[in-house]
VOTI-140224 format. One record per residue (C-alpha): x, y, z; residue in three letters; residue number from 0. Coordinates in Angstrom, 3 decimals, decimal comma, m for minus. Layout:
<rs>
         px         py         pz   code   pos
          X          Y          Z    ALA   NUM
...
</rs>
This chain:
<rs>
         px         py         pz   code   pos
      0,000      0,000      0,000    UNK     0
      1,570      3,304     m0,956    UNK     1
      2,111      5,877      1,684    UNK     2
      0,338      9,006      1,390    UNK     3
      1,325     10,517      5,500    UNK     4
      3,809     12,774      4,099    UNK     5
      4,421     15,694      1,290    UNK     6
      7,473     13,322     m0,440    UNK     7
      5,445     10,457     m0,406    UNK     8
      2,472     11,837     m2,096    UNK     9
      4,622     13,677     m4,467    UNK    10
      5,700     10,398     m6,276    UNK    11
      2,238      9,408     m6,502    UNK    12
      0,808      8,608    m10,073    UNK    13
     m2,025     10,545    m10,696    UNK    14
     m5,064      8,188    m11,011    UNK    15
     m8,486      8,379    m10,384    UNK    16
     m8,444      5,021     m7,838    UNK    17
     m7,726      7,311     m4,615    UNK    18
     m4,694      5,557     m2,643    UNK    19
     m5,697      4,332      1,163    UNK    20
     m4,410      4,573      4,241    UNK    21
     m5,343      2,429      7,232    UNK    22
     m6,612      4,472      9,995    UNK    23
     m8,453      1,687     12,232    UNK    24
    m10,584     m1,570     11,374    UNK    25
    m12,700     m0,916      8,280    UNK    26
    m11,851      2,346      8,594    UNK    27
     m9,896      4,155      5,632    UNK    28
     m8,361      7,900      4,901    UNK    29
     m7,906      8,338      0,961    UNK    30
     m6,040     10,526     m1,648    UNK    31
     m6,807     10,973     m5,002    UNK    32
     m4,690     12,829     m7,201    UNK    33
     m5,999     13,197    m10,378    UNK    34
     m3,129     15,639    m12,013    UNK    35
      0,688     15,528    m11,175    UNK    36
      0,012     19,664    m10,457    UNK    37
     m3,177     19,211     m8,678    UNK    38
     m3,295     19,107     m4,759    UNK    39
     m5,182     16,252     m4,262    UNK    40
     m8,356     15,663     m2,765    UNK    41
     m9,140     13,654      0,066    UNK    42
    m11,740     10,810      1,453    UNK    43
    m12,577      8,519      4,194    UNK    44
    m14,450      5,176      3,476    UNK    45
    m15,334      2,278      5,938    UNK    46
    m17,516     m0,745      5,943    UNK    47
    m21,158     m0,293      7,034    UNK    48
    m23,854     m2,095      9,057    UNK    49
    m24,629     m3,902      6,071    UNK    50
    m21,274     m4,778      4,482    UNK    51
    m21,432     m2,037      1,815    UNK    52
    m18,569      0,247      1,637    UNK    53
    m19,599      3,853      2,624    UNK    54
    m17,355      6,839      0,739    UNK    55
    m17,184     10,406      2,095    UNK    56
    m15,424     13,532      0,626    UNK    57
    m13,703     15,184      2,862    UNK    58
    m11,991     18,258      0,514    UNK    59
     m8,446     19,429     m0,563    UNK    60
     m7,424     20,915      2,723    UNK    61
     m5,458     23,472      0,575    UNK    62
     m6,309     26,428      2,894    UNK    63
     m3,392     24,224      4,779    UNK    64
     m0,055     23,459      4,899    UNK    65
      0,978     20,514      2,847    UNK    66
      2,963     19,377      5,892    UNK    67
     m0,199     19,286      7,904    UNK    68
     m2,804     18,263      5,305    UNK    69
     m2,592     14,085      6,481    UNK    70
     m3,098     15,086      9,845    UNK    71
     m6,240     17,253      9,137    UNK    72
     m7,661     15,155      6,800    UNK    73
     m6,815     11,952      9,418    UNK    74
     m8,903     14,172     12,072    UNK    75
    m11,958     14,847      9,986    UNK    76
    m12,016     11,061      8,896    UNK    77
    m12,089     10,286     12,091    UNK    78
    m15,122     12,281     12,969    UNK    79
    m17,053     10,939     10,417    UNK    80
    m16,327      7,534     11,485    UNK    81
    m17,864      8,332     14,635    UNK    82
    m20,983     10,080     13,201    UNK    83
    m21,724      7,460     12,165    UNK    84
    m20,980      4,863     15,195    UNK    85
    m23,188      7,118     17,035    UNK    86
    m26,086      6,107     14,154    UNK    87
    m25,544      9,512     12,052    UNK    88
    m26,498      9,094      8,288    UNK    89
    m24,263      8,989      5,646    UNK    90
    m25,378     11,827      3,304    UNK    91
    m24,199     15,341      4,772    UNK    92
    m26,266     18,859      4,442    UNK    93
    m25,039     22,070      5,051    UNK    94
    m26,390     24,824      7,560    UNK    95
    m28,446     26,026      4,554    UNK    96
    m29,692     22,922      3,591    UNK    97
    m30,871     22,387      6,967    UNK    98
    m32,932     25,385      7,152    UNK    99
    m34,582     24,884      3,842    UNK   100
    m35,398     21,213      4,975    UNK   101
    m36,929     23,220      8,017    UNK   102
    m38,826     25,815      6,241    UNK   103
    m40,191     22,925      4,276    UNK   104
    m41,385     20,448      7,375    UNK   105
    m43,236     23,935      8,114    UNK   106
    m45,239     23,973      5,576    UNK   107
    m45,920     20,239      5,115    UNK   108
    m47,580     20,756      8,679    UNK   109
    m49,797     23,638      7,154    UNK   110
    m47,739     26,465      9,242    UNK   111
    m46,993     28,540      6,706    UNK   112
    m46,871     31,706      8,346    UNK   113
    m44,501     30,526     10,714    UNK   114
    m42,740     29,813      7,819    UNK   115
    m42,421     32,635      6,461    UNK   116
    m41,543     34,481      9,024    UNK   117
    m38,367     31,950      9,643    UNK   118
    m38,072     32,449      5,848    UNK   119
    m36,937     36,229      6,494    UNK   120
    m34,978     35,393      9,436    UNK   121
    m33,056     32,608      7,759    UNK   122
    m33,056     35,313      4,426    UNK   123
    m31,345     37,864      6,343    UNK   124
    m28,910     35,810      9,010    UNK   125
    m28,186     32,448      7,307    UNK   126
    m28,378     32,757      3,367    UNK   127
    m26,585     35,677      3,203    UNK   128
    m24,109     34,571      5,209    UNK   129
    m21,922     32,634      2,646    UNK   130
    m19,520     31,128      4,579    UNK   131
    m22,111     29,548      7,412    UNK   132
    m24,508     28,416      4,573    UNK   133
    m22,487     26,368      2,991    UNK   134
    m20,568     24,729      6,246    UNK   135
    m21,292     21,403      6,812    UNK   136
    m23,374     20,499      9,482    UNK   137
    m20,954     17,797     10,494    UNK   138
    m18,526     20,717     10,981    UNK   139
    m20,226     22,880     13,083    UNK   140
    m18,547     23,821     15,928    UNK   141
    m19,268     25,832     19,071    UNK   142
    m16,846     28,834     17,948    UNK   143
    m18,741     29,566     14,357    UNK   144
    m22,015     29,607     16,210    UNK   145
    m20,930     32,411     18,915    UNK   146
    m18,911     34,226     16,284    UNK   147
    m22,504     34,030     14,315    UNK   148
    m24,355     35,125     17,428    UNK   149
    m21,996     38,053     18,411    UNK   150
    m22,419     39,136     14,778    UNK   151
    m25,976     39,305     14,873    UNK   152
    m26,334     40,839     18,577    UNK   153
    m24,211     43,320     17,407    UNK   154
    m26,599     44,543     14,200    UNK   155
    m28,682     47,618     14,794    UNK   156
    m32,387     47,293     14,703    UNK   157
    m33,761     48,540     10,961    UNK   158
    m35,814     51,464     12,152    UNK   159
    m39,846     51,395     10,922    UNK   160
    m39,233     54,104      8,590    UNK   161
    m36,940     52,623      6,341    UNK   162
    m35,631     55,974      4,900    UNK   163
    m34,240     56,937      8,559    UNK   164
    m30,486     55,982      9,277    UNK   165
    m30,377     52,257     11,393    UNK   166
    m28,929     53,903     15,621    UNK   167
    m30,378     51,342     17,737    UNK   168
    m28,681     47,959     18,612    UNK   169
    m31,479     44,501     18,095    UNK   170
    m33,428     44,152     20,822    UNK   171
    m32,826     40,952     23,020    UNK   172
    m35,958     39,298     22,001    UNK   173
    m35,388     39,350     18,767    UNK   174
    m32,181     37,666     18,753    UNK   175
    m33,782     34,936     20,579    UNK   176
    m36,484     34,853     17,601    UNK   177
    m33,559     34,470     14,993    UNK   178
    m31,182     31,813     17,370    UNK   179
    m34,565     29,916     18,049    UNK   180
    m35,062     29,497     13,882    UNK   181
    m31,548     28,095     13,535    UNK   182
    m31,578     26,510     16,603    UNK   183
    m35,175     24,392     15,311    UNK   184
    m33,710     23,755     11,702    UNK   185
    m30,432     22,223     13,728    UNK   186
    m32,524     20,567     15,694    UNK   187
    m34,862     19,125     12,890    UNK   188
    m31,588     17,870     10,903    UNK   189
    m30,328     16,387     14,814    UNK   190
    m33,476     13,978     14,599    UNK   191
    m33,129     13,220     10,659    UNK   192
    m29,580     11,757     11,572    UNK   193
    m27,463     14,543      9,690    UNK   194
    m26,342     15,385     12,867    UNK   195
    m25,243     13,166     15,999    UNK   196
    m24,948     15,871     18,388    UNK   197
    m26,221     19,187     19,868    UNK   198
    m23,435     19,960     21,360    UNK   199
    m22,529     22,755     19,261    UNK   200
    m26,369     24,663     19,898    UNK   201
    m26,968     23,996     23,023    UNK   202
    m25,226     26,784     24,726    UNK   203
    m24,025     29,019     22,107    UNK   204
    m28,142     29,553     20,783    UNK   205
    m29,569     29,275     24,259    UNK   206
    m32,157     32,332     24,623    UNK   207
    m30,983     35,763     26,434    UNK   208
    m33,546     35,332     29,803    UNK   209
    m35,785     37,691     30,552    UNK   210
    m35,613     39,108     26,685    UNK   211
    m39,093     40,592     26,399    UNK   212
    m39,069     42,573     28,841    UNK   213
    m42,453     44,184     30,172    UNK   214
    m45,824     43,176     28,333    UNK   215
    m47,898     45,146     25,932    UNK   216
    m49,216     48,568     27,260    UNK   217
    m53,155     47,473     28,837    UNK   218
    m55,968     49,176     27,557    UNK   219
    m58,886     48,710     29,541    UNK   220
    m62,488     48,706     27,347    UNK   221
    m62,958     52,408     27,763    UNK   222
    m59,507     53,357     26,591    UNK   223
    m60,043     51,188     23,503    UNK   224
    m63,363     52,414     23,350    UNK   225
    m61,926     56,080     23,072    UNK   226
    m58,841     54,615     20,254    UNK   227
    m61,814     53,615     17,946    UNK   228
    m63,722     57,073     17,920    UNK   229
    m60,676     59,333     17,128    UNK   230
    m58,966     56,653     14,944    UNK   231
    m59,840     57,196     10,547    UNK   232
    m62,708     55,226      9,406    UNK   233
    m60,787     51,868      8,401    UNK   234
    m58,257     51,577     10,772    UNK   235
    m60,996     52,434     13,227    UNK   236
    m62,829     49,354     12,129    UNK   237
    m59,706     47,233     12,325    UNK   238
    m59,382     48,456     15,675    UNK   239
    m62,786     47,633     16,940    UNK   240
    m62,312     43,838     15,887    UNK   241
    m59,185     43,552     17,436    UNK   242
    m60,657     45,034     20,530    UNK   243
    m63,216     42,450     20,680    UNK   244
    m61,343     39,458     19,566    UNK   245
    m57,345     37,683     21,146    UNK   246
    m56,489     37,392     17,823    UNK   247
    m52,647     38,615     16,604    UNK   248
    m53,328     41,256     14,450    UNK   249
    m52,077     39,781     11,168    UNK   250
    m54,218     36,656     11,608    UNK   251
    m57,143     39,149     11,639    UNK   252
    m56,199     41,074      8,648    UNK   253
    m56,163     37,964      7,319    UNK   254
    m59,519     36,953      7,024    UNK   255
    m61,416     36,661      4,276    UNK   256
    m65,693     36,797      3,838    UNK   257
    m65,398     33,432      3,077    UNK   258
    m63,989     32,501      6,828    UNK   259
    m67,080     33,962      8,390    UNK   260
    m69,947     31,717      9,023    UNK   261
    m72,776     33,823      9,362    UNK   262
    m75,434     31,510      9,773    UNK   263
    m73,240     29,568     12,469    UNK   264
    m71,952     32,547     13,993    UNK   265
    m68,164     31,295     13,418    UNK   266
    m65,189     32,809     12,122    UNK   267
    m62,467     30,068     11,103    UNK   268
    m58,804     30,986     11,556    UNK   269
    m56,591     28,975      8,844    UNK   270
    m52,825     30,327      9,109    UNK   271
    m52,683     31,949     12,531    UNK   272
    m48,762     31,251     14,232    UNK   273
    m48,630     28,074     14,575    UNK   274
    m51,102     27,256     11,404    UNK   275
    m53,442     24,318     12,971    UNK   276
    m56,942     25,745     11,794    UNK   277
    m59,613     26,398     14,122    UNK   278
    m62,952     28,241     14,791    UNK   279
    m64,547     30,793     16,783    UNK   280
    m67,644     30,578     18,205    UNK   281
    m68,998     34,720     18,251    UNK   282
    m71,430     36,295     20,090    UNK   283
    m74,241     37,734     18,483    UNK   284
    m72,936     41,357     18,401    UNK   285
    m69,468     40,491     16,830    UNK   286
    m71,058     38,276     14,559    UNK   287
    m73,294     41,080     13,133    UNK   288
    m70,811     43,646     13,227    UNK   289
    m68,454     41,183     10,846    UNK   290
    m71,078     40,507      8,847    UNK   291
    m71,645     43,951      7,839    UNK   292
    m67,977     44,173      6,889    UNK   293
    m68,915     41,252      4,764    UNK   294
    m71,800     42,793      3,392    UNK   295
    m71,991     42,905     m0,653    UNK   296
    m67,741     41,689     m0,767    UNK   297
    m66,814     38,998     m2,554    UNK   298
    m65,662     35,214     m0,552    UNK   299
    m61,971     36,363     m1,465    UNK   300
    m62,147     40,319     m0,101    UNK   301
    m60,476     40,664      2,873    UNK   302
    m63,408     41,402      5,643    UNK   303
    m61,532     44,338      7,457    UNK   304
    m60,045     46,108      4,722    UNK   305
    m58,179     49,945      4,109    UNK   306
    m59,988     52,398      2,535    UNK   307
    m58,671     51,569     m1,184    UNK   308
    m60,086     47,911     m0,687    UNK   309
    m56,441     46,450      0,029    UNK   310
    m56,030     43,920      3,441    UNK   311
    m54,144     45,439      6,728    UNK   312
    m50,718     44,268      7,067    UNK   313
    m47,948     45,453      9,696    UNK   314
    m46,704     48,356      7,529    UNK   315
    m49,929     49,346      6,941    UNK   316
    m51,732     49,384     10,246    UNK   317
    m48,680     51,193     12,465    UNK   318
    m49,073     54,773     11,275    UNK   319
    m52,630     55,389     11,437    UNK   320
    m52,314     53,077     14,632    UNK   321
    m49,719     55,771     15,786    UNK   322
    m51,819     58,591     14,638    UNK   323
    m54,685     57,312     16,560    UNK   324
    m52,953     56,634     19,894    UNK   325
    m51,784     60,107     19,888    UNK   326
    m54,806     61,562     18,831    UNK   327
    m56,932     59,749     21,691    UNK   328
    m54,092     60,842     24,173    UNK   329
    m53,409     57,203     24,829    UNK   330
    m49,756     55,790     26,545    UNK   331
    m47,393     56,481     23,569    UNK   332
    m45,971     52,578     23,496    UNK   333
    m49,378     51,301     22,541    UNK   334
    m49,578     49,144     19,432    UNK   335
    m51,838     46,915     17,431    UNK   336
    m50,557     44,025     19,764    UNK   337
    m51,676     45,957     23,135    UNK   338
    m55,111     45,312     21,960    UNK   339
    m54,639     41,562     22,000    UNK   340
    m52,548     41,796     25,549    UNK   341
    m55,555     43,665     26,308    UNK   342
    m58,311     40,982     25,699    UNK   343
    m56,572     38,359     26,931    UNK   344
    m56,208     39,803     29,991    UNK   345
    m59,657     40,957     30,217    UNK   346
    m60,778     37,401     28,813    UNK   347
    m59,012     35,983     32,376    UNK   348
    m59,309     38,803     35,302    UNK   349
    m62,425     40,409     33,821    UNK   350
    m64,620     36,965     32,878    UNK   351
    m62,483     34,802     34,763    UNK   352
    m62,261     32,223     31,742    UNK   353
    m60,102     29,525     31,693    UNK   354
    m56,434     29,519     31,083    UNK   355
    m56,729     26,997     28,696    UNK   356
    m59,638     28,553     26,627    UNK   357
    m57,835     31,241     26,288    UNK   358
    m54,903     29,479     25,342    UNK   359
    m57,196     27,773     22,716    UNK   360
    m58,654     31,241     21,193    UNK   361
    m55,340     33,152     21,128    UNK   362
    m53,533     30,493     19,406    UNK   363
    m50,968     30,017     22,368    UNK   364
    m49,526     27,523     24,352    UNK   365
    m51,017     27,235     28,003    UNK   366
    m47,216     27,134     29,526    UNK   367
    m46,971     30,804     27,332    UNK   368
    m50,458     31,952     29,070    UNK   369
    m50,144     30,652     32,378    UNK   370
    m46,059     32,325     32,425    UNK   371
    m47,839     35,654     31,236    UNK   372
    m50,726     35,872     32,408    UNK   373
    m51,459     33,291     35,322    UNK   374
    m51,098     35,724     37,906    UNK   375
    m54,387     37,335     37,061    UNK   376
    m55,865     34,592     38,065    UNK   377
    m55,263     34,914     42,066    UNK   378
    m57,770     36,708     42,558    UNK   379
    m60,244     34,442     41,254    UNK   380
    m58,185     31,913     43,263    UNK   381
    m58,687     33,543     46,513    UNK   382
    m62,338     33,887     45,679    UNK   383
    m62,845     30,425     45,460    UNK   384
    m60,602     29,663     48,928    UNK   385
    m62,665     32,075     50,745    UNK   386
    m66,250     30,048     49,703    UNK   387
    m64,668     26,908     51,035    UNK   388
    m64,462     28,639     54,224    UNK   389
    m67,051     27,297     57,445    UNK   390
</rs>
């Protein structure tokens, strides 16, 4: 067997396209293949499988390296690909990219499409245009190109709402949790598909900044939201006055169409809401009139709470004349289209004193995410009961 361990020895090679093999273990081979007496030779690993087949795996030129060190760096990644798959790892290899477009496609196999395409930005923005991560290897992931990746991206000022203002402002906390938790899930996804043996490299590097989003929506209670509706414009005004009466997110609600309401039923179905697992709402009879004269004489394909040129609210759209109605109802200054949801929920449990989890259920939430949020409100409903019991 010829040598290939040092610079001399692979020198005098013939070029061939049969790579030359070097015992590392058992079954387990490093190769070179020189194709060209001026080329630098590529390198390969190969070993015996579960079923007796013989398993191949590129492992590059190394020429970024030292020729003196090349057998020694190609030796170590050979090795580590041995063990992926000892520890049951499969034998095809994605990259970081690959990974989150498997990812972004699992989402919308499971009908959550605007999760998707949020993550679709995200990935956009922090993985696809970074060259160098999307094309890495997942197998050669390490610990160190996931901080460097996170320090790069905590360190990115915020894009400002007005997009013809200068970027000042540093990303907030929560949203580089939103990002990590993206890669982290597409990682994750590949970890269970067997493209990946180990979390190792995640685990601490993408864990979440604590206590990232900071204090809730601003509250408005139903005369305050009451007063935003009367000194809001016509359309937004509308907008407002569903969101007021419904825990919807407010781009689940501008997404509804005549042909979700149910008039006759007194239902409204909600089909890509977060986490995109349809449902229906059961509405009383004054919400289900008031939608239905937003319906009235529209088309099954109009949106039901549209602007006042007939297009559907979306979160450009609905944060000036939000803005300009805050201000013009003298309202707290950090309210937003997603107080008003803060604001039913929490009227929904301390108010009515409904169930966490039917709230859960009609905000399209987790109960953990209610019951960390919102549980609280709850004591007094809990002392209440305690003090009933009493003889």
């Amino acid at each position: 067997m010829a040598s290939i361990n040092t610079v001399g020895a692979r020198d005098r090679l013939k070029p061939r396209r049969e790579p030359y093999w070097h015992k590392l273990s058992a079954g387990c081979y490093l190769g070179y293949r020189r194709l060209t007496s001026e080329s630098a030779g590529s390198w390969l690993a190969r070993c015996r499988g579960d079923d007796e087949k013989q398993q191949y795996h590129a492992l590059g030129t190394f020429d970024d390296m030292a020729p003196a060190m090349r057998f020694d760096v190609a030796s170590k990644a050979a090795r580590e690909w041995f063990e992926h798959l000892g520890r049951g790892g499969s034998t095809d290899e994605i990259t970081v990219g690959e990974a989150c477009r498997r990812y972004l496609k699992k989402l919308k196999e499971d009908g959550r499409d605007g999760t998707a395409k949020d993550a679709q930005g995200r990935f956009n923005r922090w993985v696809f245009d970074d060259k160098r991560l999307e094309r890495l290897p997942l197998t050669k992931i390490t610990p160190r190109v996931l901080d460097d990746w996170r320090s790069k991206l905590a360190g990115t000022l915020a894009m400002p709402q007005d997009k013809a203002k200068e970027a000042t402002r540093k990303r907030s906390a929560a949203s580089l949790n939103r990002d990590m938790s993206n890669l982290k899930a597409a990682l994750n996804l590949a970890l269970a598909d067997g493209y990946i043996t180990s979390s190792t490299a995640w685990d601490t590097k993408l864990r979440p900044v604590e206590a990232a989003s900071g204090k809730r929506e601003v509250y408005l209670d139903h005369a305050q939201r009451q007063k935003l509706v009367r000194h809001a414009a016509s359309d937004i005004g509308t907008f407002i006055r569903a969101m007021s009466a419904l825990p919807l997110r407010p781009g689940a609600l501008a997404a509804r169409t005549v042909a979700d309401f149910e008039p006759r039923l007194k239902n409204l179905r909600i089909g890509n809401d977060k986490n995109g697992k349809p449902r229906t709402i059961p509405l009383p009879k004054e919400t289900a009139d008031f939608i239905a004269g937003q319906c009235k004489n529209k088309l099954p394909a109009a949106p039901i709470f549209a602007r006042a040129d007939g297009a559907a609210w979306n979160k450009d759209s609905w944060k000036g004349p939000m803005r300009d109605a805050v201000t013009a109802a003298e309202l707290p200054s950090g309210a937003t289209a997603y107080s008003l949801r803060h604001s039913t929920i929490t009227d929904l449990i301390s108010a009515h004193g409904l169930d966490l989890l039917t709230v859960a259920k009609l905000a399209d939430t987790s109960l953990p995410m209610i019951e960390k949020h919102y549980g609280h409100l709850r004591q007094a409903h809990a002392a209440n009961a305690l003090a009933a019991l009493a003889i």
